[in-house]
N, CA, C and O atoms as a Tinker XYZ file with bonds, in Angstrom:
   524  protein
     1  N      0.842000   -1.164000    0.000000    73     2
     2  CA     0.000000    0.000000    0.000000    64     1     3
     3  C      0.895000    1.237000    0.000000    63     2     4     5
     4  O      1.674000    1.338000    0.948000    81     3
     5  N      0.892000    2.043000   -0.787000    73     3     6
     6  CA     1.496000    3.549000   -0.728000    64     5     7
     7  C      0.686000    4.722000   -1.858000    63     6     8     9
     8  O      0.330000    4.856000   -3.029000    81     7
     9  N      0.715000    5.411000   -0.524000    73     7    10
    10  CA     0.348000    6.778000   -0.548000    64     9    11
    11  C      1.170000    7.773000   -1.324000    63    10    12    13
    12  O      2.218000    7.246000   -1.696000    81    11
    13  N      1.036000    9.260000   -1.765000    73    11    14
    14  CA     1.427000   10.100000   -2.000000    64    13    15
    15  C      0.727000   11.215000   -1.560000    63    14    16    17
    16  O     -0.469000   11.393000   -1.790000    81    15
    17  N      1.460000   11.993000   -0.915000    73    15    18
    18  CA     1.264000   13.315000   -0.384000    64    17    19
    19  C      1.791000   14.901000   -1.054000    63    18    20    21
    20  O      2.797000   15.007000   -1.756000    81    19
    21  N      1.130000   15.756000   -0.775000    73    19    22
    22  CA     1.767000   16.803000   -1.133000    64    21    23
    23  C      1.533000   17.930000   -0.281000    63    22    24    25
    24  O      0.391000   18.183000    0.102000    81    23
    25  N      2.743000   18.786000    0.121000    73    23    26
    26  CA     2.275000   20.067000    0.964000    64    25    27
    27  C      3.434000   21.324000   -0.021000    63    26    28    29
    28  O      4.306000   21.437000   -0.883000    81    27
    29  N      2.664000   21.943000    0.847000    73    27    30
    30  CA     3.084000   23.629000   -0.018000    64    29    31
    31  C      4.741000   24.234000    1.527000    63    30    32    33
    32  O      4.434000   24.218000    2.719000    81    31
    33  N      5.958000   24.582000    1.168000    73    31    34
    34  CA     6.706000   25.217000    2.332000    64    33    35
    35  C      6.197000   26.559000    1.945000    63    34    36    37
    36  O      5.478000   27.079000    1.092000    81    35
    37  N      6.953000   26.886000    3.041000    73    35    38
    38  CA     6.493000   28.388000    2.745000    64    37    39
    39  C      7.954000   29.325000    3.143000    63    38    40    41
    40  O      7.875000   30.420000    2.585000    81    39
    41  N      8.905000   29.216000    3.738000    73    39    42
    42  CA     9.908000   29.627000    3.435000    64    41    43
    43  C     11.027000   28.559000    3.121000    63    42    44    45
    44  O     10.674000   27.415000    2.836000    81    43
    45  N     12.429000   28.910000    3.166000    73    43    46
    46  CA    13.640000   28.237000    2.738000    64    45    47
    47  C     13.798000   27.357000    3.791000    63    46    48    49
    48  O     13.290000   26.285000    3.460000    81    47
    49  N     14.225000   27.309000    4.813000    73    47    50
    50  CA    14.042000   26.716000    6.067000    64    49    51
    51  C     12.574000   26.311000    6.621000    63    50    52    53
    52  O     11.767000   27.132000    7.059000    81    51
    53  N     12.343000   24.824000    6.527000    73    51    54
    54  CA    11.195000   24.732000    7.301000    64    53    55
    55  C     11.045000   22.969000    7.588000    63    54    56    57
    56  O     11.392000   22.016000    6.891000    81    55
    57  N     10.331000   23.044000    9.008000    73    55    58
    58  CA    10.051000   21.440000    9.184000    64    57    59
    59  C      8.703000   21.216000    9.466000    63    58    60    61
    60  O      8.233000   21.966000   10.321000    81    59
    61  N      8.098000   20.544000    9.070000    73    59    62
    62  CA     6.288000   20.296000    8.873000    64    61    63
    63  C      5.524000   18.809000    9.646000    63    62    64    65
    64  O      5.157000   17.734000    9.171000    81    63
    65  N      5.517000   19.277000   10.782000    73    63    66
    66  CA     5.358000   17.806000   11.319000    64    65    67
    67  C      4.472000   16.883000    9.991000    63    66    68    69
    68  O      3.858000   17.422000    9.070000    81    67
    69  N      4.561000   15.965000   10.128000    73    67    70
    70  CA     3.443000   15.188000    9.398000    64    69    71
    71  C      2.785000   13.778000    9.621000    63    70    72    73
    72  O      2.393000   12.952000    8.795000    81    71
    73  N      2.787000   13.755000   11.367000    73    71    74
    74  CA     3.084000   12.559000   11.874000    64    73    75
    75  C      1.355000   12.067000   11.460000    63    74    76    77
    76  O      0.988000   11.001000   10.965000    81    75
    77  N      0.359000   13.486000   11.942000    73    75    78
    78  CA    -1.044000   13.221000   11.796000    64    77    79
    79  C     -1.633000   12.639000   10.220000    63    78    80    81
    80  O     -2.460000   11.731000   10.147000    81    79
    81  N     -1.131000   13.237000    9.178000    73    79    82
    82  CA    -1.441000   12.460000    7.853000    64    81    83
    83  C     -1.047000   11.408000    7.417000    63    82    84    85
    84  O     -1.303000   10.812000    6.371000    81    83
    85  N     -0.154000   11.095000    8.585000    73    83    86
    86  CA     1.076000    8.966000    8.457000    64    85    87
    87  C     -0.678000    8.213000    9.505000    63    86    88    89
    88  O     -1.508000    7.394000    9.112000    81    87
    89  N     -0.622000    8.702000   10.365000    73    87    90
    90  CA    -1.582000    8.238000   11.332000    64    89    91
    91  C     -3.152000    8.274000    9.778000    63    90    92    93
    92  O     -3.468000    7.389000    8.982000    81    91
    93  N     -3.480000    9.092000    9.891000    73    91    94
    94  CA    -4.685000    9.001000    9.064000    64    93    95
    95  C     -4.969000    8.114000    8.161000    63    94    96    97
    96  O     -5.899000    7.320000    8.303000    81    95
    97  N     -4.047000    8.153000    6.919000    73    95    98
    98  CA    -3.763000    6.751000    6.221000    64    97    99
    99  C     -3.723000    5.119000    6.943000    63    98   100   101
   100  O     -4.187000    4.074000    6.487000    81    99
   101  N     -3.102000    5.328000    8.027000    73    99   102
   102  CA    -3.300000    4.145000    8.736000    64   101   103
   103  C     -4.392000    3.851000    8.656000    63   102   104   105
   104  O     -4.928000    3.038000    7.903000    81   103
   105  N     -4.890000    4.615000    9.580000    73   103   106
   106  CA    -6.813000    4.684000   10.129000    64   105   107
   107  C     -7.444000    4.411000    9.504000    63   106   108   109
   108  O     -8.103000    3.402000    9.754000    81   107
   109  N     -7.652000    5.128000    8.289000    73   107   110
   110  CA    -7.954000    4.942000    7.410000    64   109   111
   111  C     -8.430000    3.577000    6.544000    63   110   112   113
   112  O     -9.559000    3.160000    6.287000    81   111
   113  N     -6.911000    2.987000    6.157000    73   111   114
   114  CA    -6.945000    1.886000    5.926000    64   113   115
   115  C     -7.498000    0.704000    6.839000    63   114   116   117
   116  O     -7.917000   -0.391000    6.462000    81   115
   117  N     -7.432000    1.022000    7.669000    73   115   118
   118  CA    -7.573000   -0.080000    9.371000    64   117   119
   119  C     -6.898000   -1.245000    8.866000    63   118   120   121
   120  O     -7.309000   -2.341000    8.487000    81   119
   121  N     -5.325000   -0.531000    8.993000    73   119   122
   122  CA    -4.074000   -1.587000    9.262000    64   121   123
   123  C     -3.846000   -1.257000   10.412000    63   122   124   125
   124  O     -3.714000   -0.136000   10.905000    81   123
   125  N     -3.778000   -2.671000   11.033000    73   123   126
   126  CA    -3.203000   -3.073000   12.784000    64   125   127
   127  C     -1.918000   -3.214000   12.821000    63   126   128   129
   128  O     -1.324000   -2.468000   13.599000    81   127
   129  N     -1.120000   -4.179000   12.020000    73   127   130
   130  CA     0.635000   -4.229000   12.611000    64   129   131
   131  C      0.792000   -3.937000   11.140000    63   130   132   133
   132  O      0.098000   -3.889000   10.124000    81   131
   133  N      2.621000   -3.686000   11.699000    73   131   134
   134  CA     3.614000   -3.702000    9.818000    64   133   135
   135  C      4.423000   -2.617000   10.147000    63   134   136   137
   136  O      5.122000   -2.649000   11.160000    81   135
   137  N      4.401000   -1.650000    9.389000    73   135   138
   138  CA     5.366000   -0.718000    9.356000    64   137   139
   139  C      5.341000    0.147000    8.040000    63   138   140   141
   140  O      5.318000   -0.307000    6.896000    81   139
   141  N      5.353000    1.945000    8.535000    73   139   142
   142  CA     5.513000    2.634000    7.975000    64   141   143
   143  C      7.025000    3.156000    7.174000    63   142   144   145
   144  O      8.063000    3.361000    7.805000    81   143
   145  N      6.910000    3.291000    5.882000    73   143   146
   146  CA     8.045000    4.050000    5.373000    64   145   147
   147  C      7.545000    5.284000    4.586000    63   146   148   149
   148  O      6.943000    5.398000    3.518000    81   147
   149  N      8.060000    6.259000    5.593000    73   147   150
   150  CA     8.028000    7.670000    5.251000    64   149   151
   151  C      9.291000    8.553000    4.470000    63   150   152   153
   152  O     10.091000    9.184000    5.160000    81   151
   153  N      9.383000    8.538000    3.096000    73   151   154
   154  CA    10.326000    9.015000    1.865000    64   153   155
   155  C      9.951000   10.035000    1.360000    63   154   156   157
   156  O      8.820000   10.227000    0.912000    81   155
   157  N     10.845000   10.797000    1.373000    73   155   158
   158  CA    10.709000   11.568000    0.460000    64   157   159
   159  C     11.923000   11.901000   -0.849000    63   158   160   161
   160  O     13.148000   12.012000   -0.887000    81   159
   161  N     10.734000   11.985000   -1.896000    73   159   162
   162  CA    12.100000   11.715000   -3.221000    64   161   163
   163  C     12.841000   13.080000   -3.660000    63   162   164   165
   164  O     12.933000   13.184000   -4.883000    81   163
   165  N     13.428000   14.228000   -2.862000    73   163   166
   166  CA    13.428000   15.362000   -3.264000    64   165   167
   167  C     15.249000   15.506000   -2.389000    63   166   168   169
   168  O     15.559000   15.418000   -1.201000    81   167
   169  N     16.165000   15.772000   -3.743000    73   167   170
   170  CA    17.800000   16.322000   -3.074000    64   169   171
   171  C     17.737000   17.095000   -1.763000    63   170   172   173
   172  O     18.425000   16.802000   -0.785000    81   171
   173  N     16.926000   18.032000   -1.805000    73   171   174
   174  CA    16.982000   18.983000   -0.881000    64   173   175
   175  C     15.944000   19.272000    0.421000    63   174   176   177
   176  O     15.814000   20.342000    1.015000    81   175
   177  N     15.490000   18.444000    0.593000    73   175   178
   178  CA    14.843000   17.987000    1.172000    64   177   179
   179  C     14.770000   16.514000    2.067000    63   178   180   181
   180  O     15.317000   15.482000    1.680000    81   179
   181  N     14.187000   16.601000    3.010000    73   179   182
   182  CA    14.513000   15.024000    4.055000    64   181   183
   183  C     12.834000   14.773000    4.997000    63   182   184   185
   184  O     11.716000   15.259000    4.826000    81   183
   185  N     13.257000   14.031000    5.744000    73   183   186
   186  CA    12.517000   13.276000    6.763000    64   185   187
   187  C     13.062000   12.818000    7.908000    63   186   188   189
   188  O     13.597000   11.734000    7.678000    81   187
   189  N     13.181000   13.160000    9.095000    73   187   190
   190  CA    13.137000   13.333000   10.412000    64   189   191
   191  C     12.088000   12.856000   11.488000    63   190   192   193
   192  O     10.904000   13.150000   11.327000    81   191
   193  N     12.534000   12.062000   12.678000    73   191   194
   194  CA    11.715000   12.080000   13.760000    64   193   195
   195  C     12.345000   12.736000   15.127000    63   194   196   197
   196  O     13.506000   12.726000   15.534000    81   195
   197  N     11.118000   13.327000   15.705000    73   195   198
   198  CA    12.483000   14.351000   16.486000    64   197   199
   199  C     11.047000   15.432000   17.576000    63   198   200   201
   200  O      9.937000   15.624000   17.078000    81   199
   201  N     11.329000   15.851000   18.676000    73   199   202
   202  CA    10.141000   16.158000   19.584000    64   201   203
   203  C      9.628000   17.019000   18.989000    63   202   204   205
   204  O     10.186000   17.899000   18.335000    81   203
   205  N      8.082000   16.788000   19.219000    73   203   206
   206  CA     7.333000   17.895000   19.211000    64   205   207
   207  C      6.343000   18.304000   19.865000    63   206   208   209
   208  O      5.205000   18.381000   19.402000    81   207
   209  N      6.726000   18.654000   21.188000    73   207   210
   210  CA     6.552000   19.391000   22.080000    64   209   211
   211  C      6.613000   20.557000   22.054000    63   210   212   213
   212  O      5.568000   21.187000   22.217000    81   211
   213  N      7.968000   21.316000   21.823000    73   211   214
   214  CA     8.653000   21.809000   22.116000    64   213   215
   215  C      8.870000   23.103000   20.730000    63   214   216   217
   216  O     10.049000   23.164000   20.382000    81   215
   217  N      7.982000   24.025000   19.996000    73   215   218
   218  CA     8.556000   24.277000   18.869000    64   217   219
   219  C      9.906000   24.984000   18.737000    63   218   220   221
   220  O     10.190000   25.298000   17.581000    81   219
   221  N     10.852000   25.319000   19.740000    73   219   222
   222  CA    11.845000   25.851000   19.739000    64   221   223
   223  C     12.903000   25.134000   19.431000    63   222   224   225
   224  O     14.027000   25.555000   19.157000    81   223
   225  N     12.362000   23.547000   19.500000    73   223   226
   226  CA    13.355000   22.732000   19.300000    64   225   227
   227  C     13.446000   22.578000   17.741000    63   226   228   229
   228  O     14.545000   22.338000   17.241000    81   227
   229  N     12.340000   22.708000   16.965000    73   227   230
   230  CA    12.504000   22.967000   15.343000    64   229   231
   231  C     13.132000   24.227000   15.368000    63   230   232   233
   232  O     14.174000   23.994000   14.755000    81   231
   233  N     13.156000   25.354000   15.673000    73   231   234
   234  CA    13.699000   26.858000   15.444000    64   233   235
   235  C     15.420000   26.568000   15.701000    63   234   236   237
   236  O     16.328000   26.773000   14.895000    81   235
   237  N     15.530000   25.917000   17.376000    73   235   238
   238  CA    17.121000   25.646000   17.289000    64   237   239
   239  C     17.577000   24.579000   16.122000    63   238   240   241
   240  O     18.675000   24.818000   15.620000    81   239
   241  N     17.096000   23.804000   15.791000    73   239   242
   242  CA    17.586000   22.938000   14.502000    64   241   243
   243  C     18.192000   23.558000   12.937000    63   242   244   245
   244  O     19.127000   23.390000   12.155000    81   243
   245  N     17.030000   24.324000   13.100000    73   243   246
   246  CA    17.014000   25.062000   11.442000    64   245   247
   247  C     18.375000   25.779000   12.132000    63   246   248   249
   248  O     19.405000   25.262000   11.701000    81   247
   249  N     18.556000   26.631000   12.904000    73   247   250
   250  CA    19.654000   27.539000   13.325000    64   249   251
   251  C     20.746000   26.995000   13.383000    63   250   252   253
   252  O     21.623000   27.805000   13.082000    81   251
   253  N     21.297000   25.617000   13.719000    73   251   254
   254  CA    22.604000   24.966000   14.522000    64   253   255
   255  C     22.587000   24.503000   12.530000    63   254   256   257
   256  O     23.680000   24.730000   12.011000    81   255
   257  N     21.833000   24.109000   11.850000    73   255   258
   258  CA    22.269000   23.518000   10.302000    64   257   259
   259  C     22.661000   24.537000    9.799000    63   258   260   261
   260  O     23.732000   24.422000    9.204000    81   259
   261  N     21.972000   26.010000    9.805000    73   259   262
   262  CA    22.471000   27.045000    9.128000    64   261   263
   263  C     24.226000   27.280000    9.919000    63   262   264   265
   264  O     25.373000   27.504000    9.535000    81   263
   265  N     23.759000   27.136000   10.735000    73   263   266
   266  CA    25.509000   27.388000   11.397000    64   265   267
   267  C     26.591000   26.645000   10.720000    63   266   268   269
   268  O     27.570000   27.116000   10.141000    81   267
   269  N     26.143000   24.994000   10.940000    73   267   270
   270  CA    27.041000   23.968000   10.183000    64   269   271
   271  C     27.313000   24.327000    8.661000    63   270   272   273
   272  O     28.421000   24.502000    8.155000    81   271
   273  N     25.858000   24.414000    7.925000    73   271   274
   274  CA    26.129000   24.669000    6.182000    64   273   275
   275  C     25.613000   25.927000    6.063000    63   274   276   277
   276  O     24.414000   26.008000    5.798000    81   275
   277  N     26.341000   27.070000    6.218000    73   275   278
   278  CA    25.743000   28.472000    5.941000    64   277   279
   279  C     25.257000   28.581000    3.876000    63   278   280   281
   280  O     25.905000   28.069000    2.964000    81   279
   281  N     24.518000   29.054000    3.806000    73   279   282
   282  CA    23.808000   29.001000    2.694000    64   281   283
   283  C     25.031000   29.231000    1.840000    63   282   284   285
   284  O     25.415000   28.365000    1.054000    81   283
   285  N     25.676000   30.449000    1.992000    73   283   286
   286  CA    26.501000   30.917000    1.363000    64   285   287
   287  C     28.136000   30.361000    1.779000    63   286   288   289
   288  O     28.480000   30.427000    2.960000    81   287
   289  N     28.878000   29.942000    0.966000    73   287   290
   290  CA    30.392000   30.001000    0.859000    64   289   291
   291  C     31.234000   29.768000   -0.124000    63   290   292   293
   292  O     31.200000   28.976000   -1.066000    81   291
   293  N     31.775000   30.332000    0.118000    73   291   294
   294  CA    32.810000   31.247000   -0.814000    64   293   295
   295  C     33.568000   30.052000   -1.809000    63   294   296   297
   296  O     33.680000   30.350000   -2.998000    81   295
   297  N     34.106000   28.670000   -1.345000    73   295   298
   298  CA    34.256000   27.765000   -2.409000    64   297   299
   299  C     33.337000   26.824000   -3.049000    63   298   300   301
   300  O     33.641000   26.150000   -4.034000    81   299
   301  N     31.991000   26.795000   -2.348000    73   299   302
   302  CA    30.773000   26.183000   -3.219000    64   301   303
   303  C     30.763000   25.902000   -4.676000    63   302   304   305
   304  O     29.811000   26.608000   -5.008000    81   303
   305  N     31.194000   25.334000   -5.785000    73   303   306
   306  CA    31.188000   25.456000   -7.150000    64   305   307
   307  C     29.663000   24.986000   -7.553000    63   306   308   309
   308  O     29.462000   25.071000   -8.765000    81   307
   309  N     28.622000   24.537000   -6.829000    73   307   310
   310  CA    27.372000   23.897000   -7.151000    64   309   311
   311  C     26.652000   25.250000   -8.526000    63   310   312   313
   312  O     26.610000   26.433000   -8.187000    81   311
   313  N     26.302000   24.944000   -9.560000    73   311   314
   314  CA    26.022000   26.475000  -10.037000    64   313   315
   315  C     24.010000   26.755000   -9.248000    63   314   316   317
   316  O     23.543000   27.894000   -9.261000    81   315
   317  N     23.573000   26.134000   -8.952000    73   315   318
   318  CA    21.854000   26.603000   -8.009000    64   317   319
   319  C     22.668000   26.960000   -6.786000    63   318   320   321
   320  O     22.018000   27.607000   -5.964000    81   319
   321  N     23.647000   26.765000   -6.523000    73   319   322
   322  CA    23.744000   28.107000   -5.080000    64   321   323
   323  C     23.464000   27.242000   -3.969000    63   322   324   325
   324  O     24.024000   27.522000   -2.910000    81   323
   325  N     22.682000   26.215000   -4.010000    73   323   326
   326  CA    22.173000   25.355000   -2.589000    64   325   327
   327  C     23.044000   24.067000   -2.279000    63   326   328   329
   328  O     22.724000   22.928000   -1.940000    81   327
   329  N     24.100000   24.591000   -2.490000    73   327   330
   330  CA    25.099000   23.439000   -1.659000    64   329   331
   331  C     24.527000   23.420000   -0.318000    63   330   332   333
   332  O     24.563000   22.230000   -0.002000    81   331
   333  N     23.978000   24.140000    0.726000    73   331   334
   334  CA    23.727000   23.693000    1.973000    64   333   335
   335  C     22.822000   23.150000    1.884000    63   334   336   337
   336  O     22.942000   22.153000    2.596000    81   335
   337  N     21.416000   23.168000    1.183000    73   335   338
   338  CA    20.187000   22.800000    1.286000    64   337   339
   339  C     21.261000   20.971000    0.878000    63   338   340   341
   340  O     21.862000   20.165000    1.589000    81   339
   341  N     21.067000   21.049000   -0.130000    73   339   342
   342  CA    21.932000   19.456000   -0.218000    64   341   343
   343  C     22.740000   19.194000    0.841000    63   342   344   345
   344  O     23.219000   18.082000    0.617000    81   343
   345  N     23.123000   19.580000    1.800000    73   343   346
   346  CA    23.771000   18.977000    2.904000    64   345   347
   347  C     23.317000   18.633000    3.558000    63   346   348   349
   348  O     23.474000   17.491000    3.990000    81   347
   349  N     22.122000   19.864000    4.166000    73   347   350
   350  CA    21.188000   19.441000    5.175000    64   349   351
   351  C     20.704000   18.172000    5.301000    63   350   352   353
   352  O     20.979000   17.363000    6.187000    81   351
   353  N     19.453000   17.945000    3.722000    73   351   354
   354  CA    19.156000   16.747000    3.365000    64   353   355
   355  C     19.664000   15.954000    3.474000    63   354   356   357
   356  O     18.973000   15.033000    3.909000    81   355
   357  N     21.174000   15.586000    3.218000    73   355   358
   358  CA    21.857000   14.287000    3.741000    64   357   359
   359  C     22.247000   14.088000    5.013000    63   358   360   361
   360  O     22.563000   13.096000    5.671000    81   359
   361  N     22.147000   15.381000    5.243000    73   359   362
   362  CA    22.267000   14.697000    6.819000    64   361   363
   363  C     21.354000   14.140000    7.394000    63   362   364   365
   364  O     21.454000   13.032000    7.922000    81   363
   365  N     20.099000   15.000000    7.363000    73   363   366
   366  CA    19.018000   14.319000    7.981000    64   365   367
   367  C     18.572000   13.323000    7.370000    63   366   368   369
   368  O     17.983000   12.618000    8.190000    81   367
   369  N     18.523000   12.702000    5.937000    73   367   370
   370  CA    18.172000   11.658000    5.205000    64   369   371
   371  C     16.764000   11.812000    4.996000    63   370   372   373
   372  O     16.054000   12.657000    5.542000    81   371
   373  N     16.275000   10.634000    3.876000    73   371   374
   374  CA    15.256000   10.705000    3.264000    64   373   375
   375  C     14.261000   10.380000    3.709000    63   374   376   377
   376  O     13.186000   10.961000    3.565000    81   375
   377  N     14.569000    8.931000    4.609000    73   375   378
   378  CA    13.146000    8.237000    5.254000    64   377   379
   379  C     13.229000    8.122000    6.283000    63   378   380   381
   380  O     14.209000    8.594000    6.860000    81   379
   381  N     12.075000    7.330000    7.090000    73   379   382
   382  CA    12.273000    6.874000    8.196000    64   381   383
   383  C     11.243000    5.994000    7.941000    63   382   384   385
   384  O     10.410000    5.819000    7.053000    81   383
   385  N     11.765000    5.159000    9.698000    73   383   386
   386  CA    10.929000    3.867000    9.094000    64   385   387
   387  C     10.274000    3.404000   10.538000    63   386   388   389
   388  O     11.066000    3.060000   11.415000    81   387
   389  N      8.846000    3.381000   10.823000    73   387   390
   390  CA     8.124000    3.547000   12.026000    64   389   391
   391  C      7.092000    2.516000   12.184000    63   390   392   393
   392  O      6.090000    2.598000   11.472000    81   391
   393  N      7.237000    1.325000   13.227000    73   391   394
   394  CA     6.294000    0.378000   13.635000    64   393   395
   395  C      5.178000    1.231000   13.882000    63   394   396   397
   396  O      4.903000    2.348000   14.319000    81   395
   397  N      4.439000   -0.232000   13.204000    73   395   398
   398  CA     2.815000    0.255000   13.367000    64   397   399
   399  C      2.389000   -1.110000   14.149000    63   398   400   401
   400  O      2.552000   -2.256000   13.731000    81   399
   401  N      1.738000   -0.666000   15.527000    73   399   402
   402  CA     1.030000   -1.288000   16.584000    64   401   403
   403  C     -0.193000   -1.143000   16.440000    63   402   404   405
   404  O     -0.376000    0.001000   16.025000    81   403
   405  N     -1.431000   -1.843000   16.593000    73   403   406
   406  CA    -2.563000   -1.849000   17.440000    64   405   407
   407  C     -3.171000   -1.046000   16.024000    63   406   408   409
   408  O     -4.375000   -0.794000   16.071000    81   407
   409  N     -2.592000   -0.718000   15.045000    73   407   410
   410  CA    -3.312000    0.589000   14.463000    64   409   411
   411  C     -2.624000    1.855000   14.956000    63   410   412   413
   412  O     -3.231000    2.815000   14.482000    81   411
   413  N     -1.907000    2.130000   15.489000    73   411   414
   414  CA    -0.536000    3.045000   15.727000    64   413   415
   415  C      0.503000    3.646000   15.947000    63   414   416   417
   416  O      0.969000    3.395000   17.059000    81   415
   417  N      1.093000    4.372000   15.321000    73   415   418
   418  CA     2.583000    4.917000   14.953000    64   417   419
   419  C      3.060000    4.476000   16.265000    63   418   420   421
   420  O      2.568000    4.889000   17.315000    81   419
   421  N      4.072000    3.591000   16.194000    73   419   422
   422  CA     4.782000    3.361000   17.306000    64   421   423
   423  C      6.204000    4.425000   17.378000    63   422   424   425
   424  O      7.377000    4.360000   17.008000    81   423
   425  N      5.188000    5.564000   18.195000    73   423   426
   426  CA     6.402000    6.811000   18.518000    64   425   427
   427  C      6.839000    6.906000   20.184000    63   426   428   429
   428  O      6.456000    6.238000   21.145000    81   427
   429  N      7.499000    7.674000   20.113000    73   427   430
   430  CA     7.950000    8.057000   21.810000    64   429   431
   431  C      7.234000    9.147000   21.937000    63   430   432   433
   432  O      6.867000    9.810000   20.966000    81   431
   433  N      6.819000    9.594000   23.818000    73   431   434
   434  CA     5.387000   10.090000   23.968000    64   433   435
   435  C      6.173000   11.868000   23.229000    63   434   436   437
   436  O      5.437000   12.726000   22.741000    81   435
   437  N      7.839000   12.046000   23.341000    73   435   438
   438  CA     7.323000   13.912000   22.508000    64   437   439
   439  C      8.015000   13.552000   21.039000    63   438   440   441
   440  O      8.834000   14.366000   20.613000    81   439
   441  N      7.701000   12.289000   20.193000    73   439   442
   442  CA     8.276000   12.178000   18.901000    64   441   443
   443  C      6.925000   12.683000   17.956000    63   442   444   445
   444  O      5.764000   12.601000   18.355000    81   443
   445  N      7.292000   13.162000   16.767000    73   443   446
   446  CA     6.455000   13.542000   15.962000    64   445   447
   447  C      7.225000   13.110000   14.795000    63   446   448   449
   448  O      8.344000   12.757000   15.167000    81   447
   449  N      7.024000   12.965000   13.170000    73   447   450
   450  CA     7.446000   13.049000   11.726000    64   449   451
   451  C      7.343000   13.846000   11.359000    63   450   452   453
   452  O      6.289000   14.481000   11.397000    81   451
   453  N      8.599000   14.294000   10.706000    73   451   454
   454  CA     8.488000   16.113000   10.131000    64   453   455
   455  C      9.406000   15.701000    8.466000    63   454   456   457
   456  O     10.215000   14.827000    8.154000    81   455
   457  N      8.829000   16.712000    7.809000    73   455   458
   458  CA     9.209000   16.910000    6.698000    64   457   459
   459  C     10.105000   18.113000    7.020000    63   458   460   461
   460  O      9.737000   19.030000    7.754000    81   459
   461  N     11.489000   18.043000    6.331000    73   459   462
   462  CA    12.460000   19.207000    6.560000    64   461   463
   463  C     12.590000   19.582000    5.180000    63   462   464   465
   464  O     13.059000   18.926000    4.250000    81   463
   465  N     11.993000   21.002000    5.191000    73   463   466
   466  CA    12.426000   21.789000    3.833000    64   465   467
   467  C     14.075000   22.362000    4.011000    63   466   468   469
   468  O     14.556000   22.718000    5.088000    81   467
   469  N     14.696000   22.356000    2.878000    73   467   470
   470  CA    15.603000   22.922000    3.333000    64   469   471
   471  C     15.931000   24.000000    2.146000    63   470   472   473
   472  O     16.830000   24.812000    2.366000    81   471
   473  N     15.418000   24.030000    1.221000    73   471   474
   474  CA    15.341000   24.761000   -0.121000    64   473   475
   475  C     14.136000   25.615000   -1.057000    63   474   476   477
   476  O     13.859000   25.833000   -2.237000    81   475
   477  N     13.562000   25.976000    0.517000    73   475   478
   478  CA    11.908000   26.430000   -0.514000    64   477   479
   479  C     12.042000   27.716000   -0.626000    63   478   480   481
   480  O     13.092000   28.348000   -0.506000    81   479
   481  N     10.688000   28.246000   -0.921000    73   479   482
   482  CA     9.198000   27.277000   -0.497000    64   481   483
   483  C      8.878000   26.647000   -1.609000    63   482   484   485
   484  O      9.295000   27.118000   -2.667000    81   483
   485  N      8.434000   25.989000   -1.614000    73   483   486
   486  CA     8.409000   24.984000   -3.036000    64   485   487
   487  C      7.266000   23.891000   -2.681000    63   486   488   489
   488  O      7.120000   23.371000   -1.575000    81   487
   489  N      6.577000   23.674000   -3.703000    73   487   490
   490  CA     5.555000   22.609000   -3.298000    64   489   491
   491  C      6.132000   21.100000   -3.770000    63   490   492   493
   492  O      6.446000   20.729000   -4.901000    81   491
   493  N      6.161000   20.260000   -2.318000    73   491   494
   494  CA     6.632000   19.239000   -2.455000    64   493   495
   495  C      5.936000   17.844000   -1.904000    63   494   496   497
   496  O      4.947000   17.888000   -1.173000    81   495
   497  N      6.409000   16.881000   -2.229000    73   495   498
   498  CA     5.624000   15.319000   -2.256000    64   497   499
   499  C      6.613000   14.802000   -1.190000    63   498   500   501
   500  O      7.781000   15.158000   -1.032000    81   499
   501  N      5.919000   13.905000   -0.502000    73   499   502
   502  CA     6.494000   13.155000    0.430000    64   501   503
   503  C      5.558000   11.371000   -0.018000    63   502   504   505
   504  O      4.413000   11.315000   -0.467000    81   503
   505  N      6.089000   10.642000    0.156000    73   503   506
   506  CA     5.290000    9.117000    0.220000    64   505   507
   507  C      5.137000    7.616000    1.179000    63   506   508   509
   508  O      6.112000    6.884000    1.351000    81   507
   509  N      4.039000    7.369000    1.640000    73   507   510
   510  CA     4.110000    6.412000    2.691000    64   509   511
   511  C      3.603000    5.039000    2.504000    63   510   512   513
   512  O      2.450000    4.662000    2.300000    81   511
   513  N      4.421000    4.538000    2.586000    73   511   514
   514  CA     4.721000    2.616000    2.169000    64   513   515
   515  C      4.350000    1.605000    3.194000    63   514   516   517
   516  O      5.150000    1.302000    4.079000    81   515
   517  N      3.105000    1.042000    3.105000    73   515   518
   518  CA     2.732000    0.066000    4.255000    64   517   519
   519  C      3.556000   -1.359000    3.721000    63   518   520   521
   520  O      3.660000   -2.023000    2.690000    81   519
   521  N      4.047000   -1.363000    5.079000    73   519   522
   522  CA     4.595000   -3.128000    4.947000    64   521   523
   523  C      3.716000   -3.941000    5.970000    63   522   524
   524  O      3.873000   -5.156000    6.090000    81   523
């Protein structure tokens, strides 16, 4: 079973929980066990699990990556300019991959799924793979 999604960023930096539209599809379907794979097919761009509680903890993230890959530097030869956005993305990687219990996301009680823009705003696809 797989899904395709699409959301709109809205600036260059951004992370979009999306744990509630992984859950819905479940529901949806009324699948009890297996496992989610949450991908996204985009260079500059990733997928993350990571608290969300806390939104400062997305604000310090975007901040400590800009620190690591500042948008701009001076030996970059990439000619689109987004050598960092491509870094980001690999760092954080494309998928993740999340037991499904009972009929749900087997998360920790402040984990959420976020889509990390790292190159927008740009309207982009993410996709979720029942096993």
């Amino acid at each position: 079973m797989l899904k395709k999604f699409t959301l709109k960023t809205n600036t260059r930096d951004q992370m979009i929980e999306v744990t509630h539209q992984v859950q819905e599809f479940i529901t949806e379907n009324n699948l009890r066990e297996g496992s989610a794979i949450v991908y996204c097919p985009h260079t500059t761009a990733g997928i993350t699990i990571n608290e969300n509680a806390d939104p400062d903890v997305k604000r310090d993230m975007i901040r400590r990556f800009d620190e690591i890959y500042p948008w701009h530097h001076e030996l970059d030869r990439h000619m689109e300019g987004n050598t960092a956005a491509h870094m980001k993305a690999s760092n954080v990687g494309s998928s993740q991959h999340v037991i499904i219990t009972n009929g749900q996301l087997l998360l920790g009680t402040w984990q959420g799924i976020y889509f990390c823009e790292f190159d927008g705003p740009r309207t982009r696809t993410f996709y979720v793979k029942i096993l």
